[in-house]
C-alpha positions in Angstrom: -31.9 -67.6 75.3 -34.6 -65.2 73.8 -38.0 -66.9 72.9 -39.0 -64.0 70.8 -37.3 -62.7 67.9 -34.9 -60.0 68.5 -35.9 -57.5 66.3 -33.8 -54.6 64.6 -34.7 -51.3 62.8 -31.8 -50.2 60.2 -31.3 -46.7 59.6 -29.9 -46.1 56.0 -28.3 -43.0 55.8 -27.3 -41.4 51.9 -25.2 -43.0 50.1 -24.6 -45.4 53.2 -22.4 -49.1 52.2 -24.2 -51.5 51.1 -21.2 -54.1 52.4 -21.9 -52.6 55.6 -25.9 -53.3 55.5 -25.6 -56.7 53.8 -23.4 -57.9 55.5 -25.1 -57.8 59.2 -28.4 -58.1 57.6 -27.5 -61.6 55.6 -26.1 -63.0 59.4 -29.7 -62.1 61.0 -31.8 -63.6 57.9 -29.4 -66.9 58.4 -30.1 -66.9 62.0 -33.6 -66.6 62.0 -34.7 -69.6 60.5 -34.3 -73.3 59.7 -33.8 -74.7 56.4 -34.0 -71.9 53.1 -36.5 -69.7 54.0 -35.2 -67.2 55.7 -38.6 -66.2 57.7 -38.2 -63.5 60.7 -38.5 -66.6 63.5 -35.6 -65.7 65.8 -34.8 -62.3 64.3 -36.9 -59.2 63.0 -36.1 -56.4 61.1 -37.5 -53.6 59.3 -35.5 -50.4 57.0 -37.0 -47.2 58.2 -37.1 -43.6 58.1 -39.0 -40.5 58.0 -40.8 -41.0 54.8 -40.4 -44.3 52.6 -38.4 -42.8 50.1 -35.9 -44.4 48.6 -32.4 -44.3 50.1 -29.6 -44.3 47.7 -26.8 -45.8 48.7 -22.8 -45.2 47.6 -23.0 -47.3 44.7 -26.0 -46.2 43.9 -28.6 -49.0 45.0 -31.8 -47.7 46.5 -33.4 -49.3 49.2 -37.3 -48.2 50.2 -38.0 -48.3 53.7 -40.7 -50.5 55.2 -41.7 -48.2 57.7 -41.4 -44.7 59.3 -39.3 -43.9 62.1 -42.3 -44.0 64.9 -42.0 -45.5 68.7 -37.7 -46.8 68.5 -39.0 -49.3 71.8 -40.4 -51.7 69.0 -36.4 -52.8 68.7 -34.5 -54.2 70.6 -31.7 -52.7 68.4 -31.4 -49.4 66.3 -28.8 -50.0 63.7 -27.7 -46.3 61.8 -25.3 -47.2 58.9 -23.3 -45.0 57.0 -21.2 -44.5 54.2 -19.8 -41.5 52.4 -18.9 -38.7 54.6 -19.9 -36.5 51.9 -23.8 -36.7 52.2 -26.6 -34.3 52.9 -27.0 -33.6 56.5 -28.9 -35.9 58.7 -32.5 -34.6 59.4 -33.4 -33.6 62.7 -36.4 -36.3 62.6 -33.5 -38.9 62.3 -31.5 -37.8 65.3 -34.1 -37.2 68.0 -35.5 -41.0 66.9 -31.6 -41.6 67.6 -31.6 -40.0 70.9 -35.4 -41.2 71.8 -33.8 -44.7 71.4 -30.9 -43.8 73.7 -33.8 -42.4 76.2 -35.4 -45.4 76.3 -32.3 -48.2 76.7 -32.8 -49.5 72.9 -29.3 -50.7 72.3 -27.7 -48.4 69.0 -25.2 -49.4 66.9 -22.9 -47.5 64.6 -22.2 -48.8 61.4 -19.0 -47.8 59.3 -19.8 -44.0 59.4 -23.3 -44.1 61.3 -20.9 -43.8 64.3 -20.4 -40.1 63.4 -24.2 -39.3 63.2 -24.6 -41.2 66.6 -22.3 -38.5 67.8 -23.9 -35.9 66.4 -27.3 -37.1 68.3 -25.1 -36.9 71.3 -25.4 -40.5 72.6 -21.7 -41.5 72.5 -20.5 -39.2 75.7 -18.6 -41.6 77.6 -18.4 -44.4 75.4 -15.6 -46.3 73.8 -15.8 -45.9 70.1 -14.6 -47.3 67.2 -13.7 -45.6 64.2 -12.5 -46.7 61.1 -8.7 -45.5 60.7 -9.3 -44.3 57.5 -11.7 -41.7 59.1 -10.0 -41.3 62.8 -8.8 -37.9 61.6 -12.1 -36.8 60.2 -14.0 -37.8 63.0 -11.7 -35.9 65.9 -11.8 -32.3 63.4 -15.6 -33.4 63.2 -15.8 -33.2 66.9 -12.9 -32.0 68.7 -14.5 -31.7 72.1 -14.3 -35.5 71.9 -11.2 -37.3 74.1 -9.1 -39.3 71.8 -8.5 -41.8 74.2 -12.1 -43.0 74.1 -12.1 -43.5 70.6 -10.5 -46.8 68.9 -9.4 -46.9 65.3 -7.2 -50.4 65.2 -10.3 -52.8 66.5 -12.9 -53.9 64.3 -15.6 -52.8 66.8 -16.2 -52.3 70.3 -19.6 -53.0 72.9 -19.6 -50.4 75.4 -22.8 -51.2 77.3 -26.1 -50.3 75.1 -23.7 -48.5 72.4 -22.0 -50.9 69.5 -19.9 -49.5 67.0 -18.4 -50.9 64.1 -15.7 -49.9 62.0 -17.9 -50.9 58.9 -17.2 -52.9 56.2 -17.2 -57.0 56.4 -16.7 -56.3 60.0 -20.3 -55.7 60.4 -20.6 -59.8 60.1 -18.9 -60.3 63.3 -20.9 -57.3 64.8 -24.5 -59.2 64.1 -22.8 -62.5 65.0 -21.6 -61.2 68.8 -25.3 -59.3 69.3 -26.7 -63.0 68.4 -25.1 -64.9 70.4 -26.3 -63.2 73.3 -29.6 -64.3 72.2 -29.2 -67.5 70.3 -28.0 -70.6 70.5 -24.2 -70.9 69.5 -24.6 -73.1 66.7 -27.1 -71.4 65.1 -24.8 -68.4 64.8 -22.0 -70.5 63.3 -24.1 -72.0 61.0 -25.0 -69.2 59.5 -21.4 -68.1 59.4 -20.6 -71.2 57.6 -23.2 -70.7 54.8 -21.5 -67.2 54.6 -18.2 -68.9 54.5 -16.6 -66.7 57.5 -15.1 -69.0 60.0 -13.7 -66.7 62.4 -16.3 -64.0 63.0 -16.5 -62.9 67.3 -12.8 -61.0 66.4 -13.4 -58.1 69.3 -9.7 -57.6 69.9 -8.9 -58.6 66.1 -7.2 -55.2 64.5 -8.3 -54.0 61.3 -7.1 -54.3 58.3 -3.8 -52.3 57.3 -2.9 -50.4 54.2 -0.7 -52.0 52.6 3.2 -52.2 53.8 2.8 -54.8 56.5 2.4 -58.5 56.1 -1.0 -60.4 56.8 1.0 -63.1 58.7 2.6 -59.9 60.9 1.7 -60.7 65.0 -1.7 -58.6 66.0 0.1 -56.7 68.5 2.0 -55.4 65.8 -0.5 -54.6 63.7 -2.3 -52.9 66.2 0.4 -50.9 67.2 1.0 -49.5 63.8 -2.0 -48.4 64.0 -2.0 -47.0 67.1 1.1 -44.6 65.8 -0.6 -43.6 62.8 -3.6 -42.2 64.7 -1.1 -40.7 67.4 1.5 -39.5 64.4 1.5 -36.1 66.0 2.1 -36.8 69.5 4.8 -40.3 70.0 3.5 -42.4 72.2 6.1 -43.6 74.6 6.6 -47.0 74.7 4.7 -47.4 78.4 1.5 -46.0 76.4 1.6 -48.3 73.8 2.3 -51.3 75.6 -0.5 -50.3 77.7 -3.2 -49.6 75.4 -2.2 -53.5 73.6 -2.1 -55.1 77.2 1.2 -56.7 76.6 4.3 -55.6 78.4 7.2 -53.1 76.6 9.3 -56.5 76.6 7.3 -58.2 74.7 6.3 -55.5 72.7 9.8 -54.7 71.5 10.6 -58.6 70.6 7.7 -58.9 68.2 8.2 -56.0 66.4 11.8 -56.8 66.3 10.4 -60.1 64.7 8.2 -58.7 62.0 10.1 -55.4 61.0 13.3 -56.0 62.2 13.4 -52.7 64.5 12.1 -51.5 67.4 8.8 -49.7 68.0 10.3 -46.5 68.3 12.8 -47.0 65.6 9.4 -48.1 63.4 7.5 -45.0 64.7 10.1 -42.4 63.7 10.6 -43.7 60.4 6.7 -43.3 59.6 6.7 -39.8 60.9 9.9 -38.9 58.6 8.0 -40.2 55.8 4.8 -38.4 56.6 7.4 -34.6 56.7 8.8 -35.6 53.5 5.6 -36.1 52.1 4.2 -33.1 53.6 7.5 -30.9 52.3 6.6 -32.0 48.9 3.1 -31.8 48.9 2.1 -28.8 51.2 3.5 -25.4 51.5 3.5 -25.8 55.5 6.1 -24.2 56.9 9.2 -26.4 58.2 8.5 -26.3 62.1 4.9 -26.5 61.2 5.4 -29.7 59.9 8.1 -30.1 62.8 5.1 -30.0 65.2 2.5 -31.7 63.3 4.8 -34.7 62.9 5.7 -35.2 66.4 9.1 -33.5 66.4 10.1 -30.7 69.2 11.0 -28.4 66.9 12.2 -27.1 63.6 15.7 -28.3 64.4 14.6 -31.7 65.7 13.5 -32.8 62.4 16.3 -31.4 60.5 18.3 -33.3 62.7 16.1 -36.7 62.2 15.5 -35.7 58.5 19.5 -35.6 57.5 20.0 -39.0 59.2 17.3 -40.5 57.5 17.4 -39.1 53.8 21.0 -37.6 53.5 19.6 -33.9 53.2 18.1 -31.5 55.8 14.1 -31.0 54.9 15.1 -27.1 52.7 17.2 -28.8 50.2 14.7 -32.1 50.1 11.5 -29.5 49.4 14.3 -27.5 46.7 14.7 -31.2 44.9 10.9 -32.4 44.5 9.1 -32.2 41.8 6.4 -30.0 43.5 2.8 -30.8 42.0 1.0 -27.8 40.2 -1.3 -27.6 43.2 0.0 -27.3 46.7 -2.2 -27.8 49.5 -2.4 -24.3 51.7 -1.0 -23.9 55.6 -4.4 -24.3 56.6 -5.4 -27.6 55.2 -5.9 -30.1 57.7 -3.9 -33.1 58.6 -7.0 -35.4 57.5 -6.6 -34.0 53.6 -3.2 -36.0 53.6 -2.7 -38.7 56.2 -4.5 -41.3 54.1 -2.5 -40.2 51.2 0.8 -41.0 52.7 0.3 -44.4 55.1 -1.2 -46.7 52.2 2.1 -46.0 50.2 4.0 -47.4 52.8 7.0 -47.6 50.3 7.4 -44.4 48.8 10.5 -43.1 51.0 11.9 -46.4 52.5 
């Protein structure tokens, strides 16, 4: 165990969470000392940037760094946390700290949306990374040369060598908690779970949280693999792939989603992409076998087929019916304007 403090230097980004900054920073002020007076014994840490300017985060707290960016090898970690997605661009000061860090083995983590400036510095290539599954869309159109299979949207966050990344959020607890206990003794780690009143923080295979539709007591396979098929909505993963990427066999697979939803994966996974082209028919002015294809189907035909078994009416005569909005989103607008639209209303078709 480490006799010196391990020390940390958070990057605030604009309009970064302040959930996501807290909530790692409370776990390492905890930690770090005995009793109620939270002095930097076991842990460090310092806010800074290129100038000690107040950083304004999403809900419109500011936070004034303590220092500039200088030499990153003064921490053991550099922590970038994020927030909106709608920010000013990252300086270029910022990233080559970023990729100084990388340089020079300091371990970086990626906090809610910190991961995507991490891959703008370029210090993610062959990592595992975890994104959010609220932004797993965004961040592929953000960088498309990036493999999908390296990136993880239904984990809470993943260590891949010197890079940690963090779907953001509460989940940014367990993050701090599973860098201290590398460093620290066990029970000082729960301890300072318990005076934040998390029990069950060190959840690397727990999934994330899902939009509403499926049941908190649902098995975490399950969960998982709902996930799984929303971020692979285009493309069906066969059943081989899925049970794979959960590390339980198709068997096994099959019988707890036949427990929790009372069909099988497949059956589950076609229903979600039928309700995804009925939204889209209402809401877009996509063409049929666009949405055929963006939707996972073969072709045009396909989904009619699909469509007039599930809703009683082939997709023309469903787009006739709706009540179209005033505004239609163009052909061109990407998938990212209206998959989170869609998946959180889990009921509005079935």
């Amino acid at each position: 165990m480490s006799v010196e403090p391990v020390r940390f230097g958070f990057v605030l980004l604009p309009h970064f969470t302040l959930t996501a900054f807290s909530g790692m920073l409370d776990v390492l002020r905890l930690a770090s000392d005995e009793g109620d007076h939270s002095r930097p014994v076991r842990c460090a840490w310092q806010v800074v940037d290129e100038t000690l300017a107040p950083v304004r985060s999403s809900s419109g707290i500011q936070v004034v760094p303590s220092e500039s960016l200088g030499d990153p090898t003064r921490f053991d970690y550099v922590v970038v946390v994020g927030g909106l997605l709608q920010r000013p661009p990252v300086s270029p000061g910022v990233l080559e700290f970023i990729r100084e860090a990388a340089h020079k083995d300091v371990h970086l983590v990626g906090l809610c949306t910190g991961v995507f400036t991490l891959m703008q510095a370029g210090v993610l290539d062959q990592h595992r990374i975890c994104i959010s599954w609220f932004h797993y869309w965004d961040f592929l159109e953000r960088f498309p040369s990036v493999d999908p299979a390296q990136v993880v949207a239904d984990r809470l966050y993943v260590f891949d060598r010197r890079r940690i990344t963090c779907s953001g959020g509460r989940a940014s607890i367990d993050v701090a908690a599973e860098i201290l206990r590398r460093h620290i003794d066990q029970s000082i780690v729960q301890k300072a779970l318990r005076i934040l009143q998390v029990e069950d923080a060190g959840r690397a295979s727990a999934a994330q949280p899902l939009p509403p539709g499926i049941q908190p007591t649902t098995h975490p396979a399950v969960r998982r693999a709902v996930l799984l098929m929303e971020q692979h909505v285009g493309r069906a993963l066969s059943l081989d792939e899925l049970s794979g990427k959960l590390g339980i066999s198709v068997r096994h697979l099959e019988r707890l989603f036949k427990e929790a939803t009372g069909q099988g994966p497949q059956a589950y996974a076609r229903g979600m992409r039928l309700r995804l082209a009925a939204w889209m028919l209402t809401h877009t002015k996509k063409t049929i076998a666009a949405i055929a294809s963006e939707c996972g189907f073969a072709d045009a035909s396909h989904l009619g087929r699909e469509f007039r078994g599930a809703f009683g009416m082939p997709p023309s005569a469903w787009r006739g019916r709706a009540q179209l909005p005033d505004t239609l989103l163009s052909p061109s607008t990407p998938v990212t304007d209206y998959i989170s639209e869609v998946f959180p209303e889990r009921s509005e078709f079935f």
